[in-house]
N, CA, C and O atoms as a GROMACS GRO file, in nm:
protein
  320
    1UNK      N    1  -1.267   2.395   1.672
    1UNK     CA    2  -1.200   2.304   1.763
    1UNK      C    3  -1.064   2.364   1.797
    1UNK      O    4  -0.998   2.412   1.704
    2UNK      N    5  -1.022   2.365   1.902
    2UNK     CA    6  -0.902   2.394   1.953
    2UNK      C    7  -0.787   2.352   1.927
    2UNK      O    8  -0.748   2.268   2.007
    3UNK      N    9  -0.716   2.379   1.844
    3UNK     CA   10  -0.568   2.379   1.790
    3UNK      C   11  -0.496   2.232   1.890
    3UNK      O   12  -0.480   2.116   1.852
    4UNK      N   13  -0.463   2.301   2.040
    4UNK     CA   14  -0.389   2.284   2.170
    4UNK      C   15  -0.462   2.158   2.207
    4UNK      O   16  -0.414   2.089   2.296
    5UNK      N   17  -0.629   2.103   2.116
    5UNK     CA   18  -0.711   1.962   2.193
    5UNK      C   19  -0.608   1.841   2.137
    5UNK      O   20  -0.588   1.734   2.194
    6UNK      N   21  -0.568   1.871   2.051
    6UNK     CA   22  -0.499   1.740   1.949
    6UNK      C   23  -0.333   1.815   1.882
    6UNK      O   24  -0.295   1.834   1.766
    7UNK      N   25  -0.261   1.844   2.030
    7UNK     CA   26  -0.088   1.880   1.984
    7UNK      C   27  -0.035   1.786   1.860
    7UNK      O   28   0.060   1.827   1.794
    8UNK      N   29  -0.101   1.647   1.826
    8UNK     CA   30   0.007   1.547   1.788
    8UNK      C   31  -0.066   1.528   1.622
    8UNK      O   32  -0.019   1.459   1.531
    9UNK      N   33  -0.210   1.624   1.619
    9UNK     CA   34  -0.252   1.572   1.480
    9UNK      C   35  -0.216   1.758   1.410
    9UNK      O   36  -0.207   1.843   1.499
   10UNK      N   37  -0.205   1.791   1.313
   10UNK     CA   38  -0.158   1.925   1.241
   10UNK      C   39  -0.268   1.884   1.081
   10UNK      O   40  -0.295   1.776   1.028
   11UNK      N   41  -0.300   2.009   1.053
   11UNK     CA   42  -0.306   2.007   0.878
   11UNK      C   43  -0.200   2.105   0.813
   11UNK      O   44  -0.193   2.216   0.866
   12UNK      N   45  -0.106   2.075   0.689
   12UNK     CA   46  -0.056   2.207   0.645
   12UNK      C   47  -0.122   2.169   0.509
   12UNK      O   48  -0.156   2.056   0.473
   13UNK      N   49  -0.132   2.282   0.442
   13UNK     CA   50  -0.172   2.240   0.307
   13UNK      C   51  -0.064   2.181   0.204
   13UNK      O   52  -0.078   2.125   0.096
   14UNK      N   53   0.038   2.209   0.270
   14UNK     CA   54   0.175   2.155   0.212
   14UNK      C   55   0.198   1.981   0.180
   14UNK      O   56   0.234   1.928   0.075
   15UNK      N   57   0.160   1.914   0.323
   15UNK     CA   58   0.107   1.797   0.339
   15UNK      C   59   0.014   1.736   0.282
   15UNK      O   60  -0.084   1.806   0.306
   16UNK      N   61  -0.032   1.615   0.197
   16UNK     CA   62  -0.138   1.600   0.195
   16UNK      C   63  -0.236   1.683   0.147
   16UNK      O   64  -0.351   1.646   0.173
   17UNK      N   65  -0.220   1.824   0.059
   17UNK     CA   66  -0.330   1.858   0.032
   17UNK      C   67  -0.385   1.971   0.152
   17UNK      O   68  -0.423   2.083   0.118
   18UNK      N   69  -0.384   1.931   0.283
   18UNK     CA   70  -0.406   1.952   0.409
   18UNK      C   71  -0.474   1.858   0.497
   18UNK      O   72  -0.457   1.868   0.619
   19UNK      N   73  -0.536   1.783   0.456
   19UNK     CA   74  -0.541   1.670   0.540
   19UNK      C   75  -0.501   1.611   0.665
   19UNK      O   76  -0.423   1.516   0.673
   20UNK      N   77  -0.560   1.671   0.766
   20UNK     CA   78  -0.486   1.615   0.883
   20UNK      C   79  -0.426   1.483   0.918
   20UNK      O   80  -0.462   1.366   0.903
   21UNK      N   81  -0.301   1.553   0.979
   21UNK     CA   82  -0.226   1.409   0.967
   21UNK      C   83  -0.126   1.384   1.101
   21UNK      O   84  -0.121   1.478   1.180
   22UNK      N   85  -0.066   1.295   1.123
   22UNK     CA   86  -0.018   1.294   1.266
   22UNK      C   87   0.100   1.398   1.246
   22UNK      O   88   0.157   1.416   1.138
   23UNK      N   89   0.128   1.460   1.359
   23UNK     CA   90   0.259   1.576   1.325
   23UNK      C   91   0.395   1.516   1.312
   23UNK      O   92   0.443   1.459   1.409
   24UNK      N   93   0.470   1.527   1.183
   24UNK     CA   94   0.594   1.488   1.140
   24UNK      C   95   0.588   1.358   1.054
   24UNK      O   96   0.681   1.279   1.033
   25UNK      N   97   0.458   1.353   1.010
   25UNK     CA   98   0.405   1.213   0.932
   25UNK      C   99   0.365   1.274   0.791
   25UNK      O  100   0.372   1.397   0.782
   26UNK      N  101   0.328   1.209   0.690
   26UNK     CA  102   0.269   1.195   0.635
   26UNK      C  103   0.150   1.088   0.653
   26UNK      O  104   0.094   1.047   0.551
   27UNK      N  105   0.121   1.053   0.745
   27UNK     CA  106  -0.016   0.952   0.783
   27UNK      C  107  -0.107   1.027   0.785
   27UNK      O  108  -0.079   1.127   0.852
   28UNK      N  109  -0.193   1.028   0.749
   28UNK     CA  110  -0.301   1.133   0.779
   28UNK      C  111  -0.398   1.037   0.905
   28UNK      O  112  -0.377   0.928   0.958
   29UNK      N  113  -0.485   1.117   0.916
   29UNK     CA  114  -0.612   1.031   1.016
   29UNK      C  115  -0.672   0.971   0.941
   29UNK      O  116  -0.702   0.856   0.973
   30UNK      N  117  -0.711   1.017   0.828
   30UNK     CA  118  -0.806   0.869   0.732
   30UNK      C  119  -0.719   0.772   0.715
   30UNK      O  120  -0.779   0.666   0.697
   31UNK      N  121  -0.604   0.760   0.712
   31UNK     CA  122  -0.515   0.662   0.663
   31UNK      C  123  -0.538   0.571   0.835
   31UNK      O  124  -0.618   0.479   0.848
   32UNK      N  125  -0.479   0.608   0.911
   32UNK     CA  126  -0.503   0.532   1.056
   32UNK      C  127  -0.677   0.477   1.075
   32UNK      O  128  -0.721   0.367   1.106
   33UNK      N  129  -0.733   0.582   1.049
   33UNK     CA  130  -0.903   0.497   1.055
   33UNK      C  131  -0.915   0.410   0.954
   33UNK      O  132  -0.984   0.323   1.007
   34UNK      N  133  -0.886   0.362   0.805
   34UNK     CA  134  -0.900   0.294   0.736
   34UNK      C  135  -0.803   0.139   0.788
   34UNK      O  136  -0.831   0.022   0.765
   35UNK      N  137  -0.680   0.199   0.865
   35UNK     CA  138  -0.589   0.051   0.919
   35UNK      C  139  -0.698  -0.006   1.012
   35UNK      O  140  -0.735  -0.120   0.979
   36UNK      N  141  -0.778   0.064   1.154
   36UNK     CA  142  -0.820   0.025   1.217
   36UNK      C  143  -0.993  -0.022   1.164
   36UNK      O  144  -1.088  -0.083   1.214
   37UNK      N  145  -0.966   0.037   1.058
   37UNK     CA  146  -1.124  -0.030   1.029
   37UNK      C  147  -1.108  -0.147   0.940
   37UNK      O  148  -1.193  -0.233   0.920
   38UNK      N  149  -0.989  -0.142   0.888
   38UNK     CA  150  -0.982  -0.327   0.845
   38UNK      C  151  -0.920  -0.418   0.959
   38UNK      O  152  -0.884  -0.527   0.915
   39UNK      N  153  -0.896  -0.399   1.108
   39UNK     CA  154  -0.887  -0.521   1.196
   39UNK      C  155  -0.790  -0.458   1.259
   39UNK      O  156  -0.771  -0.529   1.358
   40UNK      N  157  -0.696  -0.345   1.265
   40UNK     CA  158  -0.535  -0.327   1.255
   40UNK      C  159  -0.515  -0.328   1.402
   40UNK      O  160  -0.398  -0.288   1.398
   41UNK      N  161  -0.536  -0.340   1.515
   41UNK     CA  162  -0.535  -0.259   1.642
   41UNK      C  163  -0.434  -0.142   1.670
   41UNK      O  164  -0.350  -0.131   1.581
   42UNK      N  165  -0.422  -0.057   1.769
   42UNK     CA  166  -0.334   0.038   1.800
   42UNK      C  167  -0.182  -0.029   1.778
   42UNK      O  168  -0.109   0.027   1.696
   43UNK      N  169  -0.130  -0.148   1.848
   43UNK     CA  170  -0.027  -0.198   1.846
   43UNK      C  171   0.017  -0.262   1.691
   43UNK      O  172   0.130  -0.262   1.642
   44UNK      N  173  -0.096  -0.311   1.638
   44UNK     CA  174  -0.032  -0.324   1.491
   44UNK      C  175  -0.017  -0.227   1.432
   44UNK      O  176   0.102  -0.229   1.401
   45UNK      N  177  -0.066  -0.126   1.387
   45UNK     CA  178  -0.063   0.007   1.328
   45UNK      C  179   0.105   0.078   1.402
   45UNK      O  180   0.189   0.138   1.335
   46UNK      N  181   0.113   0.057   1.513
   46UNK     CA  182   0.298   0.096   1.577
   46UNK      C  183   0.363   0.012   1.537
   46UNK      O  184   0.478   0.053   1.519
   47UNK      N  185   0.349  -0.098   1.510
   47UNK     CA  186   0.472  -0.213   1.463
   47UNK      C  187   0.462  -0.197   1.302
   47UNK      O  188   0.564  -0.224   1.239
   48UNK      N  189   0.379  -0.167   1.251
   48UNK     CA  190   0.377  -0.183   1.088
   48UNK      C  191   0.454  -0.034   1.038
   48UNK      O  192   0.522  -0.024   0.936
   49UNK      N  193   0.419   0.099   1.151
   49UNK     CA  194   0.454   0.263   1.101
   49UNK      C  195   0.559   0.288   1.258
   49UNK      O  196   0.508   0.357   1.347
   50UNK      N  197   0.656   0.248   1.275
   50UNK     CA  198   0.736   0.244   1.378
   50UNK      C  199   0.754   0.428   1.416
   50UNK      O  200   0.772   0.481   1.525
   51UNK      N  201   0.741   0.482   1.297
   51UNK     CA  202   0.749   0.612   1.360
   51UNK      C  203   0.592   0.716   1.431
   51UNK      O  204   0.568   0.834   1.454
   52UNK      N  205   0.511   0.569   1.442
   52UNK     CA  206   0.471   0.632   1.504
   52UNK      C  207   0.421   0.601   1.677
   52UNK      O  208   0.421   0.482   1.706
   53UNK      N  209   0.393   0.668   1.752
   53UNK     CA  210   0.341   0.615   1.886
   53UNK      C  211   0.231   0.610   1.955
   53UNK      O  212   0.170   0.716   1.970
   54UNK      N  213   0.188   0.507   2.004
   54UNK     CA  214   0.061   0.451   2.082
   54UNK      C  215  -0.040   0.602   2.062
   54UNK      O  216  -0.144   0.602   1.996
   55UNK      N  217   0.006   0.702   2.122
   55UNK     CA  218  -0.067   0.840   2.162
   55UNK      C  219  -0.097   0.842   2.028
   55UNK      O  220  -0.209   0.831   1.980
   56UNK      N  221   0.041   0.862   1.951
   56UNK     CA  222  -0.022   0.918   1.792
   56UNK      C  223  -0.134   0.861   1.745
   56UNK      O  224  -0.190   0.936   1.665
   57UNK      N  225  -0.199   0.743   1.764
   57UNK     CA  226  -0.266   0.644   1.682
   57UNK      C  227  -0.456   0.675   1.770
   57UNK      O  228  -0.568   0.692   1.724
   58UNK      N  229  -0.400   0.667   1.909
   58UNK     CA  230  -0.558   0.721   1.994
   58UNK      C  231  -0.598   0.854   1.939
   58UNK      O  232  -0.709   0.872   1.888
   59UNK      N  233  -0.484   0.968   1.950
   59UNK     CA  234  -0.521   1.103   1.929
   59UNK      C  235  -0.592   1.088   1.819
   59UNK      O  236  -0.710   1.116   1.837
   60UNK      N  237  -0.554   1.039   1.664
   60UNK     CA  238  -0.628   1.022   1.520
   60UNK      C  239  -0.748   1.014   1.500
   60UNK      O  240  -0.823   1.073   1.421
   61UNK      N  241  -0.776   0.878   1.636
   61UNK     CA  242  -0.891   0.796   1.638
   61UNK      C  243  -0.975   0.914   1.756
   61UNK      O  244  -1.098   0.917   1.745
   62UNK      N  245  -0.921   0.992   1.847
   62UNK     CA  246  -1.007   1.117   1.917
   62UNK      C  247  -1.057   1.206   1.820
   62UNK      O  248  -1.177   1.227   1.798
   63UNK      N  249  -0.939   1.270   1.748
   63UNK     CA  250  -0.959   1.382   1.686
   63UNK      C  251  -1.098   1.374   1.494
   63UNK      O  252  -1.154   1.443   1.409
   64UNK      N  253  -1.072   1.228   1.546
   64UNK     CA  254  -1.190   1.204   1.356
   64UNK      C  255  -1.331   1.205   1.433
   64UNK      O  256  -1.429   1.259   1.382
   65UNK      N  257  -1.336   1.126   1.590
   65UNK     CA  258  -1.466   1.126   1.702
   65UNK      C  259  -1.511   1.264   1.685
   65UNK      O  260  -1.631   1.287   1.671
   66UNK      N  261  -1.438   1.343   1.684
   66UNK     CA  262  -1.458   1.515   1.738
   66UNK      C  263  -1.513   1.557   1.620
   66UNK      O  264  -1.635   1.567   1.608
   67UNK      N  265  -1.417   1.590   1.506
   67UNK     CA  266  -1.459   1.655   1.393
   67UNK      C  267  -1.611   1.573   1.348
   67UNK      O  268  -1.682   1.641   1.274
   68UNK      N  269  -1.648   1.477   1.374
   68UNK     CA  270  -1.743   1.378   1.307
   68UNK      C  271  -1.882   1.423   1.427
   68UNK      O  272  -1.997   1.429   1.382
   69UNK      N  273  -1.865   1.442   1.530
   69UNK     CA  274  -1.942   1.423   1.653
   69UNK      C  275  -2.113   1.489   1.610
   69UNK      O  276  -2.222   1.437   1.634
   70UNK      N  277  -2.086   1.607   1.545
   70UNK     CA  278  -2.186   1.726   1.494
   70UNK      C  279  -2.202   1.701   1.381
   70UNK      O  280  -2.298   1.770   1.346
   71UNK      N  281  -2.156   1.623   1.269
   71UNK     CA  282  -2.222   1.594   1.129
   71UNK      C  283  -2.330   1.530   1.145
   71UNK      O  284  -2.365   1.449   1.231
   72UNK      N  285  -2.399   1.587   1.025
   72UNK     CA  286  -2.570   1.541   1.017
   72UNK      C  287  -2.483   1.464   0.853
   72UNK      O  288  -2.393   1.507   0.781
   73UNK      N  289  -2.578   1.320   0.850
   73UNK     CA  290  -2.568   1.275   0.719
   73UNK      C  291  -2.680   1.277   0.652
   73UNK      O  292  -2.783   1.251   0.715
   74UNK      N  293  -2.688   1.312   0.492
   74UNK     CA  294  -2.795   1.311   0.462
   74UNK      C  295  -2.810   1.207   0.342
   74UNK      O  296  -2.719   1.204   0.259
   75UNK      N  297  -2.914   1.126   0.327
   75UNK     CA  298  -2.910   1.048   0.248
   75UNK      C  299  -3.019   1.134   0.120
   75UNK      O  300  -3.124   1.198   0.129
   76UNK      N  301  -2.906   1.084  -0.025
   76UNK     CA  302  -3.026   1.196  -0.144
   76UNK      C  303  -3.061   1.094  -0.251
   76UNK      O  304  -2.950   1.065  -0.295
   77UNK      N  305  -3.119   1.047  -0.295
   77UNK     CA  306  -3.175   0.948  -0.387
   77UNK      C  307  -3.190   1.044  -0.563
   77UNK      O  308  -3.273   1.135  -0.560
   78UNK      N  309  -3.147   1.033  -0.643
   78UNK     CA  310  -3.191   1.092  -0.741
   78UNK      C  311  -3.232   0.993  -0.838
   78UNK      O  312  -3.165   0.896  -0.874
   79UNK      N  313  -3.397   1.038  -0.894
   79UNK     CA  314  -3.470   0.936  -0.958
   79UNK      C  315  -3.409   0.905  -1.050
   79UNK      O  316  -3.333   0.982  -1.108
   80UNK      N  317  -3.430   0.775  -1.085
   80UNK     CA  318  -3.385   0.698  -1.228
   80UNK      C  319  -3.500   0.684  -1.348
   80UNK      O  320  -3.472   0.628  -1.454
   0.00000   0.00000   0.00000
């Protein structure tokens, strides 16, 4: 994936492990998909993390679409 598709999300390994995260944050993108997957909308997620902005919060929610788009899941059962 192209560096230049998502200017506003970065990984350093310094950060987080490397974990992509919004640039100049420590938020990562799982952290923003876990707000919006308990109810949060874009505008609550900016009023609750003021440093961050509207863009920052779509780009997260683009850039997890992208990386995710081509995963195959596999379900593995191991007998009991």
């Amino acid at each position: 994936m192209p560096q230049d598709a998502f200017p506003r999300i970065e990984s350093n390994p310094e950060i987080l492990g490397g974990k992509p995260c919004v640039k100049g944050t420590r938020l990562s993108v799982e952290f923003i998909l876990e707000l919006a997957a308990g109810g949060a909308s874009r505008d609550d997620i900016v009023k609750a993390y003021p440093q961050l902005k509207p863009e920052d919060v779509e780009q997260a929610m683009l850039y997890a679409a992208r990386v995710l788009k081509n995963d195959v899941i596999v379900n593995t059962r191991i007998a009991g």
